[in-house]
DOGUTOR-970805 format. One record per residue (C-alpha): residue number from 1; residue in one letter; chain; x, y, z. Coordinates in steps of 0.2 Angstrom, whole numbers, plus 5000, padded with zeros to 4 digits. Layout:
<atom><pos>NUM</pos><code>A</code><unit>A</unit><xx>X</xx><yy>Y</yy><zz>Z</zz></atom>
...
// end
This chain:
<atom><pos>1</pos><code>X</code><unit>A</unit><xx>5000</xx><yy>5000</yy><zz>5000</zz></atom>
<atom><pos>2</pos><code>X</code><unit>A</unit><xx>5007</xx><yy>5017</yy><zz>4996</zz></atom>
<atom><pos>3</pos><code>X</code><unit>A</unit><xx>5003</xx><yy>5032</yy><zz>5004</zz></atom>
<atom><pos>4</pos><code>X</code><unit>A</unit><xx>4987</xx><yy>5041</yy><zz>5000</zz></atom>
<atom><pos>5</pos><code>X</code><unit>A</unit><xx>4988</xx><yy>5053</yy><zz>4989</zz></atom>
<atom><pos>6</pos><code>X</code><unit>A</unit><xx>4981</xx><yy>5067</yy><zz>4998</zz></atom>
<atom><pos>7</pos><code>X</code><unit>A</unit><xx>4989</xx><yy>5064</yy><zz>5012</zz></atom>
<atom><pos>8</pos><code>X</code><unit>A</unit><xx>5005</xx><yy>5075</yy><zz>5016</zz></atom>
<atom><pos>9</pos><code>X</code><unit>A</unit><xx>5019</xx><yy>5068</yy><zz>5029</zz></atom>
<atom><pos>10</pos><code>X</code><unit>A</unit><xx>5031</xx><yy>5079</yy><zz>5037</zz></atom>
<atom><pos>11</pos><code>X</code><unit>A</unit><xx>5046</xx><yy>5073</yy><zz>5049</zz></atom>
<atom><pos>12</pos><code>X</code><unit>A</unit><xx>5052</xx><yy>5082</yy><zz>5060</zz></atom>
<atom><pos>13</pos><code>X</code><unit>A</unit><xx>5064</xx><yy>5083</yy><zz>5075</zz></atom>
<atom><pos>14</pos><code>X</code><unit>A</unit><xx>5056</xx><yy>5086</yy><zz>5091</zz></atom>
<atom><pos>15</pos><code>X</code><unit>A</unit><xx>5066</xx><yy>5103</yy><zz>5097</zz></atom>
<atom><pos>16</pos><code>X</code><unit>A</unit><xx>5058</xx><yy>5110</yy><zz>5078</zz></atom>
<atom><pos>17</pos><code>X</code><unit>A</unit><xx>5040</xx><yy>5108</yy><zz>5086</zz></atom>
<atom><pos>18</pos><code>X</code><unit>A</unit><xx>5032</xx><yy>5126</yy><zz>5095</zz></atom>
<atom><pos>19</pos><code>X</code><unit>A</unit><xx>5020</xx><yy>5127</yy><zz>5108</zz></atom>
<atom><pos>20</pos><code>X</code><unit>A</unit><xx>5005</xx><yy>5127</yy><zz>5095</zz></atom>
<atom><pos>21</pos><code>X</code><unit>A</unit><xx>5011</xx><yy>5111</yy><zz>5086</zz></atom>
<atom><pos>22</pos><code>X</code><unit>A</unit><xx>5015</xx><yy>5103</yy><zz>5104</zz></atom>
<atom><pos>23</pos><code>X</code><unit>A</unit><xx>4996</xx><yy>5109</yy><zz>5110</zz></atom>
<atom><pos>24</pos><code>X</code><unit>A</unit><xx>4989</xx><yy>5103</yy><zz>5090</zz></atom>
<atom><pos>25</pos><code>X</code><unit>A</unit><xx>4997</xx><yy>5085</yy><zz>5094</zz></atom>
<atom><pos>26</pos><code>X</code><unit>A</unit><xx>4992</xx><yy>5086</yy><zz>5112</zz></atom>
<atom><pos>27</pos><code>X</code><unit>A</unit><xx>4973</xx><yy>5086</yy><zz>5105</zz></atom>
<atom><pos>28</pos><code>X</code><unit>A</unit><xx>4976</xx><yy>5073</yy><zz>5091</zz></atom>
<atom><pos>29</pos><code>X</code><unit>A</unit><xx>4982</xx><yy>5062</yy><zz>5105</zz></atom>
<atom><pos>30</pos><code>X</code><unit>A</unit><xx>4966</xx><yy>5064</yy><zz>5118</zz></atom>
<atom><pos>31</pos><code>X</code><unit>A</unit><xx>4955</xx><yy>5062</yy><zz>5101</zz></atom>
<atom><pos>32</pos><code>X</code><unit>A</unit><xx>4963</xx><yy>5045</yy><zz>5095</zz></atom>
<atom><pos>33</pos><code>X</code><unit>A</unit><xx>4966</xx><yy>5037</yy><zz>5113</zz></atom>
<atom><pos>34</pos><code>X</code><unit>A</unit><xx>4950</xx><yy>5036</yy><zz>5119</zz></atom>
<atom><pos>35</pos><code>X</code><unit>A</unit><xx>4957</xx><yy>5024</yy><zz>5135</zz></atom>
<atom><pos>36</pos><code>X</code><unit>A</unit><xx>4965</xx><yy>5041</yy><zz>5141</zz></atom>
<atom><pos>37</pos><code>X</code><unit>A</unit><xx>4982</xx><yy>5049</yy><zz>5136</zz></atom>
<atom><pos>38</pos><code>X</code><unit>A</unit><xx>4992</xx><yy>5055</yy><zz>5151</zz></atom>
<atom><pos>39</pos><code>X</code><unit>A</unit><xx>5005</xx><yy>5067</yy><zz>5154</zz></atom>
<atom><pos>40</pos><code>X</code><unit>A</unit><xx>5017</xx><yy>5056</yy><zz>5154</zz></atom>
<atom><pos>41</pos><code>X</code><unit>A</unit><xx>5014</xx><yy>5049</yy><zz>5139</zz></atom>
<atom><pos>42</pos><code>X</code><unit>A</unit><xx>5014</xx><yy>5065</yy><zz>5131</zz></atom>
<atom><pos>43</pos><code>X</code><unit>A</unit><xx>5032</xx><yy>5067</yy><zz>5137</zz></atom>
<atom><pos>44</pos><code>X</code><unit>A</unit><xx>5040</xx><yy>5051</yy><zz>5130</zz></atom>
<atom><pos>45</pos><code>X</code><unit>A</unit><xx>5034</xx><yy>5055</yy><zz>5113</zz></atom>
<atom><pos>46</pos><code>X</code><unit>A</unit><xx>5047</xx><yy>5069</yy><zz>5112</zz></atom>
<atom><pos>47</pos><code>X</code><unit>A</unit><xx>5067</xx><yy>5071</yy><zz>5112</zz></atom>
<atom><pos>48</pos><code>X</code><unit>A</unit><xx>5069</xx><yy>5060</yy><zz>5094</zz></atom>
<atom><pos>49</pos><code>X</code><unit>A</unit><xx>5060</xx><yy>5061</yy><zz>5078</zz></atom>
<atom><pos>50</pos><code>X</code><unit>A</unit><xx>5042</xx><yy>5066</yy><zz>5074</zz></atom>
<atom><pos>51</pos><code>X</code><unit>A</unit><xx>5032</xx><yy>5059</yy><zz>5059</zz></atom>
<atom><pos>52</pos><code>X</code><unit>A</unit><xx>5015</xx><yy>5072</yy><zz>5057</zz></atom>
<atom><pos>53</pos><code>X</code><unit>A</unit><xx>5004</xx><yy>5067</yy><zz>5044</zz></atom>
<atom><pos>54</pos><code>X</code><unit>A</unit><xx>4990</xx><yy>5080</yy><zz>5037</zz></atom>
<atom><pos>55</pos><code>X</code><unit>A</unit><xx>4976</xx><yy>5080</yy><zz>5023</zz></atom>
<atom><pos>56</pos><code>X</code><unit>A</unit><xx>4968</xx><yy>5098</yy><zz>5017</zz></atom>
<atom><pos>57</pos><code>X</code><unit>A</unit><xx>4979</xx><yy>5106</yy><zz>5032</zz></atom>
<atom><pos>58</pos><code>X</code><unit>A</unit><xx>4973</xx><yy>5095</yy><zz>5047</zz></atom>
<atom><pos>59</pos><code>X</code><unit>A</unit><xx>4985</xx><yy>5085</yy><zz>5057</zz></atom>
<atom><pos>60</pos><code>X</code><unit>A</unit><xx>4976</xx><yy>5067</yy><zz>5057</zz></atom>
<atom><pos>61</pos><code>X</code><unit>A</unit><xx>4991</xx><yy>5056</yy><zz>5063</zz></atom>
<atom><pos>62</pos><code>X</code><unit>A</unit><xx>5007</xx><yy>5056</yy><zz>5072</zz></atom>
<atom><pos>63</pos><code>X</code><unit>A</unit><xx>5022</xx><yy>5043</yy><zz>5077</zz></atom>
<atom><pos>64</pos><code>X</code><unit>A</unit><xx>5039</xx><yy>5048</yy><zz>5084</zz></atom>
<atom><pos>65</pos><code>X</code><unit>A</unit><xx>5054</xx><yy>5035</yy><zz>5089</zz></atom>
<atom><pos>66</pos><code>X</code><unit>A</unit><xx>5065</xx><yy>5041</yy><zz>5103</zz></atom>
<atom><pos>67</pos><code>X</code><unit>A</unit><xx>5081</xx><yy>5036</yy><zz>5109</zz></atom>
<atom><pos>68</pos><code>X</code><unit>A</unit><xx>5083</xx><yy>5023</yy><zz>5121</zz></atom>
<atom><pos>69</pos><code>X</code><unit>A</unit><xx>5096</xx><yy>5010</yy><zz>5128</zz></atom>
<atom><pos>70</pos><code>X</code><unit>A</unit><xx>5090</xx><yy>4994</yy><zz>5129</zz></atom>
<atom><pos>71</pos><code>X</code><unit>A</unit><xx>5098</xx><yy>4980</yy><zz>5134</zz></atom>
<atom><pos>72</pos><code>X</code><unit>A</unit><xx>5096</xx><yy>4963</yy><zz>5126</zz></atom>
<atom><pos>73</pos><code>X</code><unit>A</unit><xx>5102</xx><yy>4948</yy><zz>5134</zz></atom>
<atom><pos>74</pos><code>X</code><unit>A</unit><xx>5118</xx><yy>4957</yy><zz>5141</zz></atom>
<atom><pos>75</pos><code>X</code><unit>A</unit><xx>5123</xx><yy>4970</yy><zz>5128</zz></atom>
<atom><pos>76</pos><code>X</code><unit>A</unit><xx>5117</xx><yy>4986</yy><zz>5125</zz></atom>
<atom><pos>77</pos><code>X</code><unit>A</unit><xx>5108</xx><yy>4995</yy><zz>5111</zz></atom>
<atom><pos>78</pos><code>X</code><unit>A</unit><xx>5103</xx><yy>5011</yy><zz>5105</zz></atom>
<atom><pos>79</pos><code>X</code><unit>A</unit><xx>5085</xx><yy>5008</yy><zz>5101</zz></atom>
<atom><pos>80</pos><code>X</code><unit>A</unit><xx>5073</xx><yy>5020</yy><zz>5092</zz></atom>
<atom><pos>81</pos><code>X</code><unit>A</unit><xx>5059</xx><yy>5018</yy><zz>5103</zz></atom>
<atom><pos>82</pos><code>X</code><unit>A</unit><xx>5040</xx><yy>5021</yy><zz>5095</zz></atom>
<atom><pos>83</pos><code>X</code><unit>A</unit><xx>5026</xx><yy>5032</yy><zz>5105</zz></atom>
<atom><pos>84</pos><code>X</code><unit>A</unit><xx>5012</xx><yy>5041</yy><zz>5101</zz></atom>
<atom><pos>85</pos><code>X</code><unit>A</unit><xx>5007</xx><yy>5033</yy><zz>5086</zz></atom>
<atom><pos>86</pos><code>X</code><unit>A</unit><xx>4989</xx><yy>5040</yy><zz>5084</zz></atom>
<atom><pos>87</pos><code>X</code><unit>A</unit><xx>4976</xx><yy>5044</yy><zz>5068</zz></atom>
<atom><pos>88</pos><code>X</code><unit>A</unit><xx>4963</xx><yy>5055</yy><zz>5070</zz></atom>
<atom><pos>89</pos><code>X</code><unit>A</unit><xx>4947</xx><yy>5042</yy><zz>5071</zz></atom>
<atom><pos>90</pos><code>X</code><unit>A</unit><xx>4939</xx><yy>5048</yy><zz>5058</zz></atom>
<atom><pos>91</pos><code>X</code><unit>A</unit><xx>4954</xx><yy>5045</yy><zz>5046</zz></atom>
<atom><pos>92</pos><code>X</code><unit>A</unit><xx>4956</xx><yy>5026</yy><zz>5054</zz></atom>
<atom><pos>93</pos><code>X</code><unit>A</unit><xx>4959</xx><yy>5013</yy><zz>5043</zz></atom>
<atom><pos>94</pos><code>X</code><unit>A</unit><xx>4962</xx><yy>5027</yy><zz>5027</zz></atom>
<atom><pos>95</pos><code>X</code><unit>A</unit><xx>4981</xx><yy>5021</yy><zz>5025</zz></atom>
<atom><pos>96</pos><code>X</code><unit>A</unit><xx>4988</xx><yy>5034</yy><zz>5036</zz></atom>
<atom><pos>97</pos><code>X</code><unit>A</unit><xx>4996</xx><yy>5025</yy><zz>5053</zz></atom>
<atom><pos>98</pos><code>X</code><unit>A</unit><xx>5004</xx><yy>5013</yy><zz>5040</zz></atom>
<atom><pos>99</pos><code>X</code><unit>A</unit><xx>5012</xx><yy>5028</yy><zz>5029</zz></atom>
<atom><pos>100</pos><code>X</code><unit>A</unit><xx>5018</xx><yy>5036</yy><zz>5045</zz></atom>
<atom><pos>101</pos><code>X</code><unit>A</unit><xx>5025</xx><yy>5021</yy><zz>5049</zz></atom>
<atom><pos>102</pos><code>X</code><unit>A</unit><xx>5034</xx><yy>5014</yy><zz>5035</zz></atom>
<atom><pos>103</pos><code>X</code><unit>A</unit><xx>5042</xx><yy>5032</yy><zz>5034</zz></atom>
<atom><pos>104</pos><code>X</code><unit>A</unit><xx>5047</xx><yy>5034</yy><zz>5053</zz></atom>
<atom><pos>105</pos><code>X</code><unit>A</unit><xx>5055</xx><yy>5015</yy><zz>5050</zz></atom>
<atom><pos>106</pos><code>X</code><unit>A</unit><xx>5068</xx><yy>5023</yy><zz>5035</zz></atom>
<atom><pos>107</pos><code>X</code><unit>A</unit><xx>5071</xx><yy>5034</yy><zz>5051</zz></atom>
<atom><pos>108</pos><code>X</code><unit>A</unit><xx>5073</xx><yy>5022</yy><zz>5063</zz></atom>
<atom><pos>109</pos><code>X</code><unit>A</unit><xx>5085</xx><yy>5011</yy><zz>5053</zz></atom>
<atom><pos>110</pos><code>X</code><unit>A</unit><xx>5093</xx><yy>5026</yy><zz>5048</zz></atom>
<atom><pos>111</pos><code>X</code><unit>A</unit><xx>5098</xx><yy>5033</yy><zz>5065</zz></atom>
<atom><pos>112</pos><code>X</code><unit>A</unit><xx>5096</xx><yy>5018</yy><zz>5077</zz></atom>
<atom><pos>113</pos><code>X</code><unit>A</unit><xx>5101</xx><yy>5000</yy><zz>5078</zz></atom>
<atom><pos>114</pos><code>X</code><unit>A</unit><xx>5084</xx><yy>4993</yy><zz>5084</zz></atom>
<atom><pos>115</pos><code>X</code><unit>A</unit><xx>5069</xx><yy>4997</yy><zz>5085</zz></atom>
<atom><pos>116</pos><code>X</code><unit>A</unit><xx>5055</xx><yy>4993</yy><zz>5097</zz></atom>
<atom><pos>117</pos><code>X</code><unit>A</unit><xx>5037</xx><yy>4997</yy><zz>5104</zz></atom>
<atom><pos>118</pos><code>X</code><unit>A</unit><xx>5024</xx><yy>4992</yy><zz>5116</zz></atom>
<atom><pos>119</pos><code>X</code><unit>A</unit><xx>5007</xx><yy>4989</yy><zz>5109</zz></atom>
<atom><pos>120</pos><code>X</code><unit>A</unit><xx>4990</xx><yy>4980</yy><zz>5110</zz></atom>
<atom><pos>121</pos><code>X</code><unit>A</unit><xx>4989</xx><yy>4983</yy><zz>5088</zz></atom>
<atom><pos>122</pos><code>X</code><unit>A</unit><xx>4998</xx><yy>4967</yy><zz>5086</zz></atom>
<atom><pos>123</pos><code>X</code><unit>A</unit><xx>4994</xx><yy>4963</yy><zz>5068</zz></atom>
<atom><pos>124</pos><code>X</code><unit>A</unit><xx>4995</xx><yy>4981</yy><zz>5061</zz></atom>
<atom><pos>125</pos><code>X</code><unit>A</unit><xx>5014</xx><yy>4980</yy><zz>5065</zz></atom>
<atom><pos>126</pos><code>X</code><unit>A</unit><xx>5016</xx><yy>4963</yy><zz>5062</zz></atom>
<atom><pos>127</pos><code>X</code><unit>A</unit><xx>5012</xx><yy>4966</yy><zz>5044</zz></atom>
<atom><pos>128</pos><code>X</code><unit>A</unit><xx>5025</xx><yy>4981</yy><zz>5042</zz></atom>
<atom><pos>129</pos><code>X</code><unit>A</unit><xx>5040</xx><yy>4970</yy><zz>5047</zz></atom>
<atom><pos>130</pos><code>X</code><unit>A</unit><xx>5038</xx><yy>4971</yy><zz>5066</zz></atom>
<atom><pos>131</pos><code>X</code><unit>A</unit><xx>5040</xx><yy>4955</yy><zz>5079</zz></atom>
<atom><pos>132</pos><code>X</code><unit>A</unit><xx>5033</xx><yy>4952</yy><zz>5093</zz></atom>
<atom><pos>133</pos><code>X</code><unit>A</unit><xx>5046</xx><yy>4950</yy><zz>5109</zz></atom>
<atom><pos>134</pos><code>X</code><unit>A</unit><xx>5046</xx><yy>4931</yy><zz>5116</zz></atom>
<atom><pos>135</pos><code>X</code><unit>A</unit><xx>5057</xx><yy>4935</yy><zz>5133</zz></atom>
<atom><pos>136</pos><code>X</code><unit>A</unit><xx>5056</xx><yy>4942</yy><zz>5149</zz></atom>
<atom><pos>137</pos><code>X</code><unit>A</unit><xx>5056</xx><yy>4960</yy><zz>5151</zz></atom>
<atom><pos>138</pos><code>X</code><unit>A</unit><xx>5064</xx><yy>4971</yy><zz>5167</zz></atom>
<atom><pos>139</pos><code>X</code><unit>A</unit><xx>5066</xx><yy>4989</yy><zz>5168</zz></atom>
<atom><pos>140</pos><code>X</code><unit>A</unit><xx>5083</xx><yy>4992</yy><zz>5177</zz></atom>
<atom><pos>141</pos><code>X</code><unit>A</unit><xx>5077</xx><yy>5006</yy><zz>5192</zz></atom>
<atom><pos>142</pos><code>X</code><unit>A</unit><xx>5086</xx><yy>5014</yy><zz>5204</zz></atom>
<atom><pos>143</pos><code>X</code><unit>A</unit><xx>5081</xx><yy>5000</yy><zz>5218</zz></atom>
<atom><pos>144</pos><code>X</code><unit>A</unit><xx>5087</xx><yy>4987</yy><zz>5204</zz></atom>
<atom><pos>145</pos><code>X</code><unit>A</unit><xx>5082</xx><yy>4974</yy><zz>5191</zz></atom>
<atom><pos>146</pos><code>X</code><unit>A</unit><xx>5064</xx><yy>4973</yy><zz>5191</zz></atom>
<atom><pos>147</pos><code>X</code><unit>A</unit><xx>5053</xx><yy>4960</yy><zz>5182</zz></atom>
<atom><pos>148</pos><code>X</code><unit>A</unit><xx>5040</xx><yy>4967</yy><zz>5173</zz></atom>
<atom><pos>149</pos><code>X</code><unit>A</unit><xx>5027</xx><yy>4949</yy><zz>5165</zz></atom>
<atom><pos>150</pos><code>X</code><unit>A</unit><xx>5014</xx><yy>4961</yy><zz>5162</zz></atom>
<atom><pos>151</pos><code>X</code><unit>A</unit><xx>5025</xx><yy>4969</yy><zz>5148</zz></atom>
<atom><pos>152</pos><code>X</code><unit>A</unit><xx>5030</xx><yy>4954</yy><zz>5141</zz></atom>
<atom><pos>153</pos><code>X</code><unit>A</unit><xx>5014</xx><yy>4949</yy><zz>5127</zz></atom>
<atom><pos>154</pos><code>X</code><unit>A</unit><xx>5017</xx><yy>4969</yy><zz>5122</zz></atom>
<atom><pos>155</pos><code>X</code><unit>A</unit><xx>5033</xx><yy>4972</yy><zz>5115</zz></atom>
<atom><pos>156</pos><code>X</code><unit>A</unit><xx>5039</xx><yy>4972</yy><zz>5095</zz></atom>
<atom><pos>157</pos><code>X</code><unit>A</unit><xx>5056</xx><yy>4973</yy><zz>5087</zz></atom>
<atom><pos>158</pos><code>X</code><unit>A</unit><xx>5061</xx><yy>4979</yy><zz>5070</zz></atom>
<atom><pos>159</pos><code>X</code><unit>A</unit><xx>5075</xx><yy>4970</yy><zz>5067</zz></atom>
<atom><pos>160</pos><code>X</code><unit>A</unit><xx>5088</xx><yy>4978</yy><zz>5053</zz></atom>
<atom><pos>161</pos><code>X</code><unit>A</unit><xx>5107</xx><yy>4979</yy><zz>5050</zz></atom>
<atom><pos>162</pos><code>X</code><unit>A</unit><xx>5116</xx><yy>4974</yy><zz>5067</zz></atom>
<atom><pos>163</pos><code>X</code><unit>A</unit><xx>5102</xx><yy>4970</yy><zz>5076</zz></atom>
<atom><pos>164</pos><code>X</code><unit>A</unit><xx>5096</xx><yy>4957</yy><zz>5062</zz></atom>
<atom><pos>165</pos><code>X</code><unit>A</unit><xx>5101</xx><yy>4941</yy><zz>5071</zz></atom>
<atom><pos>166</pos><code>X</code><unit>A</unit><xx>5095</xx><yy>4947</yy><zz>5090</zz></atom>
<atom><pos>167</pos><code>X</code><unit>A</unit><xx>5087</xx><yy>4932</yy><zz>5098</zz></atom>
<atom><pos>168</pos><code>X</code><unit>A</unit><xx>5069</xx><yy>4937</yy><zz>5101</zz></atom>
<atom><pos>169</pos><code>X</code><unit>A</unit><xx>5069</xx><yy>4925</yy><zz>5117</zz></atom>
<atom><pos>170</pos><code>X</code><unit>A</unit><xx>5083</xx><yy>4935</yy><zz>5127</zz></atom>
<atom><pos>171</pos><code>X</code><unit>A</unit><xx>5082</xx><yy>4945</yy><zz>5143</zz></atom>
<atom><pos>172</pos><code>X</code><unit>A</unit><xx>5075</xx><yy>4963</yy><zz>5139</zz></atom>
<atom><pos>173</pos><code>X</code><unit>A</unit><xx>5078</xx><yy>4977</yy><zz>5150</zz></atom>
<atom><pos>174</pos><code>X</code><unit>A</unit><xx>5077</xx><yy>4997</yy><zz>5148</zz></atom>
<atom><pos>175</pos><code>X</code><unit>A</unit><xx>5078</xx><yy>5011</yy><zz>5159</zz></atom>
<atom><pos>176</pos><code>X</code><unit>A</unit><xx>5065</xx><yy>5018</yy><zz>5171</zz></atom>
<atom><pos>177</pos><code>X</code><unit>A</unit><xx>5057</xx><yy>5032</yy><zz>5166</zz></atom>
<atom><pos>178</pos><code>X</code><unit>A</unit><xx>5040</xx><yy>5040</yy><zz>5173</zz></atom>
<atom><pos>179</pos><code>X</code><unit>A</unit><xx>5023</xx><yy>5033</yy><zz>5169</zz></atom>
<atom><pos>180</pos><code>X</code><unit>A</unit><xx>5025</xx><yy>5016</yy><zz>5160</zz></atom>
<atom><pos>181</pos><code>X</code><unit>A</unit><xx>5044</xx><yy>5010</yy><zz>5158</zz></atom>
<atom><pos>182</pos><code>X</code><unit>A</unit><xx>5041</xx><yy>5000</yy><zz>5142</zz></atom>
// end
C-alpha cells in the first residue's frame, strides 16, 4: 500500500516543534486514545524524531521514535523507541498509521540500531516487518532489576542491519522512566 495521495507527511525533530504544534498533537492524542492519554505519555513522545501526517491542512496522525538504551540479553543498544502513534478516528483505517510508519521505519533504521514498541495493535505492526518479543522483560530502576510479566505479550522489534540476528527469546531490559517504563 502506498501512501494516500492526499495525504501529506512531514518529519520532523522534536526541538523544531512550538507550543501550537506541541498543544495541536496534544489534541490529536486525547481524540485518538479514547482509553486516556496521560501526561506522561505525552512526554515520552518527544526528544527524537516526529512523523506528522495531514490532509487539506489538518493533522490526522502522528508517530515519533525516541532514543533509548536497551539491553538485550547482556549488551546494549541504541533503540529507536516508538510512541504516540495515533490517527485521528475519523481518518482510521484510510492508509495513514501505515504511511507514517513505513516512513518513521527509514528513520529508525537510519539513526538507530533497533527498533521497538509496546502495543496492543499486534497485527498492524506485524504486517510492516515488526515481531513480537518472546522473553522476559525488566526495567533496570534505581532499587534494581525489576521484572515486569505484564510487559511481556506487548513488545515488538524491528529488526535491521546489526540487530538482524538478536534472539527474540533473550532478557529485555530498559531504563525507568516516569509513567510506563516499556
Amino acid at each position: 500500500m502506498t501512501a494516500p495521495a492526499d495525504l501529506e507527511l512531514r518529519v520532523v525533530e522534536s526541538d523544531r516543534l512550538d507550543d501550537a504544534a506541541r498543544a495541536t498533537l496534544r489534541e490529536l492524542w486525547d481524540a485518538a486514545f479514547t482509553d486516556g492519554f496521560s501526561d506522561e505519555d505525552a512526554a515520552h513522545a518527544y526528544g527524537g524524531v516526529h512523523v506528522v501526517a495531514r490532509r487539506g491542512g489538518e493533522v490526522v496522525g502522528h508517530a515519533s521514535a525516541v532514543p533509548r538504551a536497551i539491553r538485550i540479553g547482556e549488551a546494549w543498544w541504541a533503540a529507536g523507541y516508538v510512541e504516540a502513534v495515533a490517527t485521528r478516528p475519523a481518518h482510521q483505517g484510510s492508509g495513514v498509521g501505515t504511511a507514517m510508519m513505513r516512513l518513521l521505519q527509514e528513520h529508525l533504521a537510519a539513526l538507530w540500531e533497533v527498533g521497538f514498541l509496546s502495543t496492543g495493535s499486534h497485527e498492524f505492526y506485524r504486517r510492516l516487518g515488526w515481531e513480537r518479543w518472546r522473553g522476559p522483560t525488566y526495567v533496570a530502576a534505581s532499587s534494581g532489576l525489576l521484572r515486569t510479566p505484564e510487559e511481556d505479550d506487548g513488545l515488538m522489534v524491528l529488526r535491521f542491519g546489526t540487530s538482524a540476528d538478536v534472539d527474540l527469546g533473550a532478557a529485555l531490559t530498559c531504563g525507568d522512566r516516569a509513567g510506563d517504563a516499556w
